[in-house]
C-alpha positions in Angstrom: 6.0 3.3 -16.1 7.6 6.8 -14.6 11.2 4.7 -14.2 10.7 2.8 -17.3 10.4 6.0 -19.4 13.5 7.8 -17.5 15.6 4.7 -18.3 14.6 4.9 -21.6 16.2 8.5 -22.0 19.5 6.8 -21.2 21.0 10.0 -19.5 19.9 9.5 -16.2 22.0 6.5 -13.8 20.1 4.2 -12.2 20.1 5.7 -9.1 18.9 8.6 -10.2 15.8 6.8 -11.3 15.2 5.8 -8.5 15.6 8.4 -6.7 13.4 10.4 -9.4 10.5 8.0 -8.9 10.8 8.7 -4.9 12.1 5.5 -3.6 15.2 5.8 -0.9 16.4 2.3 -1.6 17.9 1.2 -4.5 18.1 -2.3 -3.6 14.2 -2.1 -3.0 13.7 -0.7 -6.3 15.6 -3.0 -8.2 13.8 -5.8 -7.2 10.4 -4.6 -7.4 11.4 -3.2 -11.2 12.7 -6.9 -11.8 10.0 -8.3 -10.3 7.5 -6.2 -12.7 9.1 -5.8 -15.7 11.2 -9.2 -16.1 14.5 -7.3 -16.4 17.0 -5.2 -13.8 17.0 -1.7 -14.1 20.3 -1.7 -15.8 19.6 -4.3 -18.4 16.7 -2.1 -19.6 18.1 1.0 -19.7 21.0 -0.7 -21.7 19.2 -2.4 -24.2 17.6 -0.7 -27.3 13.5 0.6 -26.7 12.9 2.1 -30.7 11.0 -0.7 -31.7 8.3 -0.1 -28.1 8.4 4.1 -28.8 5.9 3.7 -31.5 3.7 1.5 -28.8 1.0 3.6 -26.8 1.9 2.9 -22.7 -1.1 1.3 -21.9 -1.0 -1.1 -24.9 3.0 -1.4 -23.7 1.7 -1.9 -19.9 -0.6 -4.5 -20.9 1.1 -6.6 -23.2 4.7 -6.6 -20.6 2.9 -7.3 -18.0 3.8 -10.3 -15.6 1.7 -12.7 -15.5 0.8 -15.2 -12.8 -0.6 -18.8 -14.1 -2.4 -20.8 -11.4 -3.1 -24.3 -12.7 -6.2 -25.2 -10.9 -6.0 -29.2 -11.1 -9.9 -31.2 -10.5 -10.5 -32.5 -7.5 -11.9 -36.6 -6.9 -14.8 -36.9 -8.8 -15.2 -33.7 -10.6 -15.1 -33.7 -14.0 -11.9 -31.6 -15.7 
């Protein structure tokens, strides 16, 4: 959430980010911000966030979430 709101500001690179969240490898960050968010780093803090400022963070956190589906398939004789 701390990196997602200091990309939002748009003044800070995304190094700077990273550092400012305490992480010592960008390539490390990148990925896990990807991997949580669904976007790079860069492609957030390019794209416009006025529509989510009006959105309260943990309504925001929630919603943008990723999710993981398991689909749990029956097994021999049990009823789905």
């Amino acid at each position: 959430e701390r990196a997602k709101a200091l990309l939002r500001r748009g003044d800070l690179t995304v190094t700077e980010v990273c550092m400012a969240v305490g992480c010592t490898s960008l390539g490390s960050f990148s990925s896990r911000f990807t991997e949580m968010v669904g976007e790079t780093p860069s492609a957030y803090r390019a794209r416009s966030h006025e529509e989510s400022a009006a959105i309260p963070a943990c309504v925001a956190k929630r919603l943008t979430r990723p999710t993981r589906h398991r689909i749990r398939t029956a097994e021999p004789g049990e009823a789905s």
